[in-house]
TIKOL-262227 format. One record per residue (C-alpha): residue number from 1; x negated, y, z negated. Coordinates in steps of 0.02 Angstrom, whole numbers, m for minus. Each point is the difference from the previous one (the first is absolute). Example, Ala and Ser with C-alpha at 12.3 -4.5 7.8 and 13.67 -1.06 7.14 Angstrom:
n->1; east->m615; north->m225; up->m390 $
n->2; east->m69; north->172; up->33 $
***
This chain:
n->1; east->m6183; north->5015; up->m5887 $
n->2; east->m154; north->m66; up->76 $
n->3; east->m60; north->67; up->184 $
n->4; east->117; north->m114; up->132 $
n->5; east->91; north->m71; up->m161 $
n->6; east->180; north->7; up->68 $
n->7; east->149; north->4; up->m146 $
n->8; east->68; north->m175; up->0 $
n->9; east->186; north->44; up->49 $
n->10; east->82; north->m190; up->27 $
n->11; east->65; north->m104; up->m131 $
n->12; east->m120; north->m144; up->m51 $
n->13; east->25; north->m173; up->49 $
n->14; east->35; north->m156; up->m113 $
n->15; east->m42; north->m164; up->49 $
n->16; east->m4; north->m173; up->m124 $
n->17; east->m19; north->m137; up->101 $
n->18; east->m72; north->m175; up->10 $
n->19; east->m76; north->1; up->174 $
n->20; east->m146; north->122; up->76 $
n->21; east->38; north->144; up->66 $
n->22; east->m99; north->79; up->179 $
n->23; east->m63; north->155; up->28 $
n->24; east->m33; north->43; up->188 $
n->25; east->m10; north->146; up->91 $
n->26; east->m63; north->101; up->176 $
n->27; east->37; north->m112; up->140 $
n->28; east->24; north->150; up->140 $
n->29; east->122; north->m113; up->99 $
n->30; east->m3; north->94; up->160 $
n->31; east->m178; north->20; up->17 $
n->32; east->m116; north->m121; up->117 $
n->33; east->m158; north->m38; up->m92 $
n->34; east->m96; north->m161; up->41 $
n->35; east->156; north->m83; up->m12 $
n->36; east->170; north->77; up->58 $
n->37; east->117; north->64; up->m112 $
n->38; east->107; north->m149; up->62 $
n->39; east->m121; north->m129; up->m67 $
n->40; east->m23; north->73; up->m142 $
n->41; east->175; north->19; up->m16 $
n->42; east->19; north->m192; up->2 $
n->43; east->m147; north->m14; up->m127 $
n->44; east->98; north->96; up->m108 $
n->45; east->161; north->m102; up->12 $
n->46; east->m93; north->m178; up->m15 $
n->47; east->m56; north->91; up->m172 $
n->48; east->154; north->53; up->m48 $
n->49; east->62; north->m175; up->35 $
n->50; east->m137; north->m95; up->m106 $
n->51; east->40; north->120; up->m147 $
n->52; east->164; north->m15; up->m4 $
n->53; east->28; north->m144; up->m92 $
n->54; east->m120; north->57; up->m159 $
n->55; east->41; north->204; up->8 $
n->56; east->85; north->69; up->m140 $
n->57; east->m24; north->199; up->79 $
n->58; east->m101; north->67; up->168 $
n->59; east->m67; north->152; up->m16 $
n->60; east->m24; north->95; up->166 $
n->61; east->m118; north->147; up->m19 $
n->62; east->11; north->93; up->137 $
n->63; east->m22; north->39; up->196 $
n->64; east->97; north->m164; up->20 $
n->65; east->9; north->91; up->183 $
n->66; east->m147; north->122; up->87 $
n->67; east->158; north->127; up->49 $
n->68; east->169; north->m21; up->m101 $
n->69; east->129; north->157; up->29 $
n->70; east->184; north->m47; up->m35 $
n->71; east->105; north->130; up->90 $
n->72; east->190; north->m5; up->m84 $
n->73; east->42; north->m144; up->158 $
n->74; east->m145; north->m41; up->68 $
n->75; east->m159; north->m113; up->m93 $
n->76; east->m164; north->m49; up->118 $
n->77; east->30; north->m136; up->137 $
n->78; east->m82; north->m151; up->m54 $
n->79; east->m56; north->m90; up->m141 $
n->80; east->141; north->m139; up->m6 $
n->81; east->m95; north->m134; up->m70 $
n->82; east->m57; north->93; up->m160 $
n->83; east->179; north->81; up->m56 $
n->84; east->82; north->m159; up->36 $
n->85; east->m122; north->m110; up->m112 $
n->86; east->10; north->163; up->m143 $
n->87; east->202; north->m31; up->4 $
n->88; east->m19; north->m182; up->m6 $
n->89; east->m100; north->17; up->m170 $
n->90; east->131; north->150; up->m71 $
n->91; east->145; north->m124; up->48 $
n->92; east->m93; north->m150; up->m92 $
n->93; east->m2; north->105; up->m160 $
n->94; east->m216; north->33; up->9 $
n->95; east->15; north->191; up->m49 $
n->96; east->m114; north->107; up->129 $
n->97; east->m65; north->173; up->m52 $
n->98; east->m85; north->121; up->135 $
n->99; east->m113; north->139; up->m19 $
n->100; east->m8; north->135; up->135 $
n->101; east->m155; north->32; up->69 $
n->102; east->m81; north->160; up->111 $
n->103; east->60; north->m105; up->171 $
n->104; east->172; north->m36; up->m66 $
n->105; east->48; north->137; up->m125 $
n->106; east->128; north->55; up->93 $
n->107; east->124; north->m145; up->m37 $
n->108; east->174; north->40; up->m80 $
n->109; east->135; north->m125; up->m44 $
n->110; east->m1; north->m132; up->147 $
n->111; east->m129; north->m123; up->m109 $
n->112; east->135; north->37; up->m154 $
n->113; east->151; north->m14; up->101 $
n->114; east->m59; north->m156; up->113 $
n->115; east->m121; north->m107; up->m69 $
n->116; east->46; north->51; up->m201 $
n->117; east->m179; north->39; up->m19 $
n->118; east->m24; north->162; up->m117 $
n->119; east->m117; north->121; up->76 $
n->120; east->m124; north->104; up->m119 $
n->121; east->m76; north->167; up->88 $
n->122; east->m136; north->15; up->m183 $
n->123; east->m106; north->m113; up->m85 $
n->124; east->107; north->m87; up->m150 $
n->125; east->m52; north->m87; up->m157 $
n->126; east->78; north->m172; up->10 $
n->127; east->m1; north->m134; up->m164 $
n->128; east->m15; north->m183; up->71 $
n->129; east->m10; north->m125; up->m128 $
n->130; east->m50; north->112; up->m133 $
n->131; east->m160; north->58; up->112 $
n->132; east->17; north->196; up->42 $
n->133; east->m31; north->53; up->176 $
n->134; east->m5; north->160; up->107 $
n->135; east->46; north->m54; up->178 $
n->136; east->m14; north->135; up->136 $
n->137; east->m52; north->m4; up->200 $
n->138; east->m155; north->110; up->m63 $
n->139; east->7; north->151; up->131 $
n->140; east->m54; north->184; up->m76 $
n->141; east->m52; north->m44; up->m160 $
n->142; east->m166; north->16; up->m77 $
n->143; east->m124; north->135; up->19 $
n->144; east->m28; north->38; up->167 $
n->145; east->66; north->m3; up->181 $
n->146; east->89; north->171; up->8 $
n->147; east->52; north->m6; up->153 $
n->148; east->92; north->m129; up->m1 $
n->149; east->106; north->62; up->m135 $
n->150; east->27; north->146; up->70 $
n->151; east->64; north->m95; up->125 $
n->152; east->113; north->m127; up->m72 $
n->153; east->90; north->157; up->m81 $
n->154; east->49; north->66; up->159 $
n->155; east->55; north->m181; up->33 $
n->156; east->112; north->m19; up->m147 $
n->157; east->56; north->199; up->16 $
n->158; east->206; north->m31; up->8 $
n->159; east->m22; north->179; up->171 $
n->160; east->m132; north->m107; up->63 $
n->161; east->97; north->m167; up->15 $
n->162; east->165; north->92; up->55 $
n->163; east->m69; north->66; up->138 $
n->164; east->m94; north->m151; up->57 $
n->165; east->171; north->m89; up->9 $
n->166; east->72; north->112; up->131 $
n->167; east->m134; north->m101; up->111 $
n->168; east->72; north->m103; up->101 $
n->169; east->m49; north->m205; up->m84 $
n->170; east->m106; north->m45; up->181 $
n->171; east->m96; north->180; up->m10 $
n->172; east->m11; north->11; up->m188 $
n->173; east->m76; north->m166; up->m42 $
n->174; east->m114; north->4; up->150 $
n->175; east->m78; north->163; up->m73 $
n->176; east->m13; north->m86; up->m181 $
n->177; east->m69; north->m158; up->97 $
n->178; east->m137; north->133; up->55 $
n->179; east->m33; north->66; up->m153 $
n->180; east->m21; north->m162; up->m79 $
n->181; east->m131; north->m50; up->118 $
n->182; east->m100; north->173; up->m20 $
n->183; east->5; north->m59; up->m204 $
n->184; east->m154; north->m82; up->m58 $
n->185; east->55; north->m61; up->m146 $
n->186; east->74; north->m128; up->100 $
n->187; east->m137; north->m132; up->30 $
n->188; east->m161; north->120; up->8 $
n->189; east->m173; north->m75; up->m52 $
n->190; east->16; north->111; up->m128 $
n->191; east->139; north->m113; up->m83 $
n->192; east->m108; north->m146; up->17 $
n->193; east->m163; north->57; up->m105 $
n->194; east->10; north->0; up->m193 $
n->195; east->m55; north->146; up->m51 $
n->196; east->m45; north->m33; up->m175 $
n->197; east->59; north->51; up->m168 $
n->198; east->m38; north->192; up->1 $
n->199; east->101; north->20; up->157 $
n->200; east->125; north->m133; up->8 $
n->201; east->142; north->114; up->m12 $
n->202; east->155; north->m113; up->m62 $
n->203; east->m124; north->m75; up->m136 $
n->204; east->m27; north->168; up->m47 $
n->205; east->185; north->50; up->0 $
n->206; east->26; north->m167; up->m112 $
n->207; east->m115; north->41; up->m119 $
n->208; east->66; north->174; up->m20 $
n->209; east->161; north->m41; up->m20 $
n->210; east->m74; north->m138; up->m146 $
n->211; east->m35; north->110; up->m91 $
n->212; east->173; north->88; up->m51 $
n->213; east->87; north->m160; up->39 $
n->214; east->m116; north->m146; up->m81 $
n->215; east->143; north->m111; up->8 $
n->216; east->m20; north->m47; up->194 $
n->217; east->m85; north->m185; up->30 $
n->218; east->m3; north->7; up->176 $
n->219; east->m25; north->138; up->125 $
n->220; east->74; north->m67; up->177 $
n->221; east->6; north->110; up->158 $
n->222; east->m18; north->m19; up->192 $
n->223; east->m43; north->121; up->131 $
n->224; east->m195; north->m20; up->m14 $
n->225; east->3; north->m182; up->113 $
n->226; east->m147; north->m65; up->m102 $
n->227; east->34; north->m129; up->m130 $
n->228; east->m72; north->47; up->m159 $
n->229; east->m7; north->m61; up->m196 $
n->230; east->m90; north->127; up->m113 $
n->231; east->13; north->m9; up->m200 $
n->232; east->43; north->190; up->m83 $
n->233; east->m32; north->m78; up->m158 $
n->234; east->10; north->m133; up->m124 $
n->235; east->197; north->m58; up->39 $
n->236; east->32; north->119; up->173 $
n->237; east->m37; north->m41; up->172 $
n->238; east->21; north->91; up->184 $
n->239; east->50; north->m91; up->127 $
n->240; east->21; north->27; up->203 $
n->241; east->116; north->m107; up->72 $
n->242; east->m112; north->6; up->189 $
n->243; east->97; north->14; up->159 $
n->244; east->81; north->m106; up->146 $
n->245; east->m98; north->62; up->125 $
n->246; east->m173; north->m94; up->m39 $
n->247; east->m7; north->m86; up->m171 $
n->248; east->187; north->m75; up->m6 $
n->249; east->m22; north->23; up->m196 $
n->250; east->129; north->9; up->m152 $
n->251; east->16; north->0; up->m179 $
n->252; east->82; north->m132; up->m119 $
n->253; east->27; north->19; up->m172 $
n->254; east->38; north->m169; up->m103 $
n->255; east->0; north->m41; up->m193 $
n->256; east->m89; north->171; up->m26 $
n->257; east->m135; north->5; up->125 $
n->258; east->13; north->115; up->167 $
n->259; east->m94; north->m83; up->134 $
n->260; east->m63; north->59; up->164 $
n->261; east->15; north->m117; up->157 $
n->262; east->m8; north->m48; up->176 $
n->263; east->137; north->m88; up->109 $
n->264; east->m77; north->m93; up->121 $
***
C-alpha cells in the first residue's frame, strides 16, 4: 500500500436518497478561538436546525470536540447543546455518520449507544446516489508528517489507552486538554496557507489512492481547516470540508454535484 495509505477496515456505506446530504467536520468544541466554543456551539445548532428539514444524511468528519475521552462512566462535561440537537436528528429518522478524528479518537460506544450515530475510526468508501466516495477525518495519511504518526499509534496502542484510564476523569482529561493545546494542527497558520499541489498532502493521498481505485468521484476529508476543491482528473475531485473555528464551511452534495459552502 501507498506511504500513510491505511487498509480500509469498515464496511462501506449505502445511501439512495432524494435530498442532499452534508459533509462537515472539525469544530474543536471546547476550544476559545475568536469566538467561544459556546458561540460556536450555537452556530452549529442554528445549522443543524436550517438543514434539517432538506438532509437526507450528515456526515460528521471529525474533532466534533478539541478533547473527547469516554472513560467506561464518565464522557467530558459539557457540550449539551450539540448531543441533544445530534439525537433530535437520529430520533427524526436523518441517519448521522461520524468519523473520529486525532482530538476525538478515543471515543467508544456512547455516540452508538446514545445518539444511534455509528462511529468509523478509518476512512471508508461510501456509494451515495450511485457517486463513489472515500470519507475520512484525514489525520496521518499522505506522505509526510512522521511524527505525528508515530504519535497517533501510541494513541490508538490498546497498553497505551489502558493505562491512561486508570487516571482519574478530572486529572486525565486535563492532561489531554494540555496536550491538545501544545498540538498545532489545531488552528496553526500553517493550516490556513494552501500550500499548492506538490505539497498538499491529502490531494496527494487522493490521487494515490486513484490510481488503484479509479472508481472514487469524490475525495472528502477534514482535519486540514481550509476549505478546498481541487480536480485529480477528468471525473475525480478532492475536497476539504474547512473548519468551525474560522470559515464555518461545509459540503453538500445534490443531484450529483458536491458543493463547498459557507453558513453565514
Amino acid at each position: 500500500m501507498p506511504n500513510g495509505m491505511p487498509t480500509i477496515k469498515n464496511k462501506s456505506i449505502n445511501i439512495n436518497t432524494e435530498k442532499p446530504v452534508f459533509f462537515v467536520s472539525d469544530h474543536h468544541f471546547g476550544l476559545d478561538t475568536e469566538w467561544t466554543s459556546l458561540e460556536r456551539e450555537k452556530m452549529f445548532v442554528n445549522w443543524l436546525d436550517e438543514i434539517k428539514n432538506q438532509a437526507g444524511a450528515i456526515f460528521i468528519l471529525g474533532d466534533l470536540f478539541d478533547v473527547w475521552y469516554e472513560y467506561k462512566t464518565a464522557v467530558p462535561k459539557g457540550f449539551v447543546r450539540v448531543l441533544g440537537k445530534l439525537a433530535e436528528l437520529t430520533d427524526a429518522g436523518i441517519p448521522v455518520y461520524f468519523f473520529t478524528g486525532n482530538h476525538d479518537m478515543w471515543m467508544l460506544d456512547y455516540f452508538e449507544k446514545e445518539l444511534n450515530i455509528p462511529v468509523y475510526f478509518n476512512p471508508v468508501e461510501a456509494t451515495i446516489n450511485d457517486k463513489n466516495f472515500l470519507l475520512g477525518h484525514g489525520d496521518g495519511l499522505g506522505p509526510g508528517d512522521k511524527k505525528y504518526k508515530l504519535l497517533k499509534k501510541l494513541f490508538t496502542n490498546k497498553i497505551a489507552q489502558w493505562a491512561f484510564r486508570w487516571l482519574h476523569p478530572d486529572l486525565g482529561l486535563r492532561l489531554a486538554q494540555y496536550l491538545s493545546r501544545e498540538n498545532k494542527a489545531i488552528s496553526g497558520e500553517y493550516d490556513q496557507k494552501f500550500l499548492g499541489e506538490a505539497n498538499e498532502w491529502l490531494y496527494l493521498y487522493s490521487k494515490e489512492y486513484l490510481k488503484k481505485n479509479p472508481h472514487i468521484d469524490f475525495f472528502v476529508f477534514g482535519h486540514r481547516h481550509l476549505p478546498l476543491q481541487m480536480k485529480l482528473n477528468d471525473k475525480s475531485f478532492y475536497y476539504n470540508s474547512g473548519d468551525w473555528l474560522h470559515h464555518f464551511t461545509y459540503l453538500e452534495f445534490e443531484n450529483a454535484k458536491l458543493s463547498l459552502k459557507k453558513f453565514k
